[in-house]
C-alpha positions, 0 to 999 in steps of 0.5 A: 828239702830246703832245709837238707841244702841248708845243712848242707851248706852249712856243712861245707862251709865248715869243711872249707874253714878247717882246710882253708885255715892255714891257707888263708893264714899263708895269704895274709902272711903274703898280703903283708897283713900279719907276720910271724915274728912274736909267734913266740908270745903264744908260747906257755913258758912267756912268764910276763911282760914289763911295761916300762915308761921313759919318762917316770921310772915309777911308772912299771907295770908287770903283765902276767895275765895269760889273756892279756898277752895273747891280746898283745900277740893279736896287736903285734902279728898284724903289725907292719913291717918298716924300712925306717923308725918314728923320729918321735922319742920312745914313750915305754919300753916293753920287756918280754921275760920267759921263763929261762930269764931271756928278755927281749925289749922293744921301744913304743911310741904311742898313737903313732899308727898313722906313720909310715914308720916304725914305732915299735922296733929294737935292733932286730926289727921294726914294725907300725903297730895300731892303736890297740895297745894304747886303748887296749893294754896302756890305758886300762893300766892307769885309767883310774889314776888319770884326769879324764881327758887329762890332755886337754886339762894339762895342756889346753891350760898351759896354752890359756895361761900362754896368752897371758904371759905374752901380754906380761912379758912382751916382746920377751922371747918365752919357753915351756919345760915339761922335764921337772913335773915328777907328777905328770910325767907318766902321762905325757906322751910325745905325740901328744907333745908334739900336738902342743908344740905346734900349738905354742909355736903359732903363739911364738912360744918354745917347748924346751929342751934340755940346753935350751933357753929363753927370756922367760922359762915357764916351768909347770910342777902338778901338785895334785890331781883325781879323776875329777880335780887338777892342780898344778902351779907354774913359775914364770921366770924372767931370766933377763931381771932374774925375777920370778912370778907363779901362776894357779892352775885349778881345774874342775872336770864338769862332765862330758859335754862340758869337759873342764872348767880351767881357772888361772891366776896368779894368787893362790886360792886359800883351799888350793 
């Protein structure tokens, strides 16, 4: 008799999932908890999506796997909808190609769900997308390529070689430009700017914009970098005595625990 009521139960239960389906569809498209506006990623005639960054016109990739745009559809229809975009700058762009040649672009700043803006939009519409394209979609595009925990090899040295320039140059104002390192601009990402920004700020030191100046430019050129193993040298120049000096970025990942091991100097290693 249990046994019936159980079956039974469990009958029901499937009957109300098929009938409720589109029901419960309709109540989050209400909630505001999913939209219907890329409905049409579903569509077979989507040939493939380019993912395109701002920074390196190197950096393209071209999605064609049925799977994986399906994957992005999830990310996008739960997405929100926002009165207002980011003020951050757009770290890719993301193309979506049928197969009549029709594109629609859309900008990204990534790792930004946090906000209560936009940080997925084009002209006709806005949304705050989660973190699940950066760690789903972006991140499996490059993994093998990138330094591990390349943020803090990348920026954490350029904060330990801050300290020392200051010494260097005291009382000279001091300014970082990011806008020459060819090799590491596609994975530089605004958010992760504005993180050492206000890092550098509580050092008294400016990242540069283009225009911008200061007495002592550092400029950060990577010259090379695996999984395991960064390199990169920066030039200090002193514009007030038109001198320069150069600084030796070497950087060895250890493991998890320990994360990098950062050596900085300003002569270079024989085997650099």
């Amino acid at each position: 008799m249990k046994a019936n009521k159980k079956w039974m139960a469990l009958l029901l239960v499937a009957l109300l999932f098929m009938t409720g389906c589109s029901q419960w569809e309709a109540f989050q498209i209400r909630q505001g908890w999913k939209n219907t506006d890329f409905e049409f990623l579903k569509s077979p005639d989507i040939s493939s999506i380019i993912i395109q960054s701002t920074r390196d016109p190197g950096f393209r990739f071209v999605v064609t796997d049925r799977t994986t745009i399906l994957g992005l559809y999830e990310s996008l229809s739960s997405a929100k909808a926002a009165e207002a975009i980011i003020v951050h700058d757009a770290d890719y762009i993301f193309e979506i190609h049928d197969l009549d040649g029709h594109v629609q672009s859309y900008h990204y700043v990534a790792g930004m769900s946090d906000q209560n803006r936009a940080n997925f939009y084009n002209e006709e519409g806005q949304y705050i997308v989660t973190d699940r394209i950066d760690n789903h979609l972006i991140q499996n595009l490059y993994t093998i390529r990138k330094p591990r925990y390349f943020e803090r090899v990348y920026y954490g040295s350029l904060l330990d070689l801050i300290k020392v320039v200051k010494e260097e140059y005291n009382g000279k104002s001091i300014g970082v430009r990011f806008s020459g390192d060819g090799e590491a601009l596609k994975y530089q990402l605004s958010r992760d700017i504005e993180n050492f920004r206000e890092k550098a700020l509580k050092e008294g030191v400016l990242v540069l914009s283009p225009g911008e100046k200061a007495d002592v430019v550092l400029d950060i050129k990577t010259q090379g970098y695996t999984t395991t193993v960064y390199k990169a040298v920066v030039t200090a120049q002193d514009l007030s005595r038109g001198s320069k000096k150069e600084y030796y970025i070497w950087g060895t990942y250890v493991n998890e625990v320990t994360g990098w091991n950062i050596l900085i100097q300003d002569t270079k290693w024989d085997d650099f």
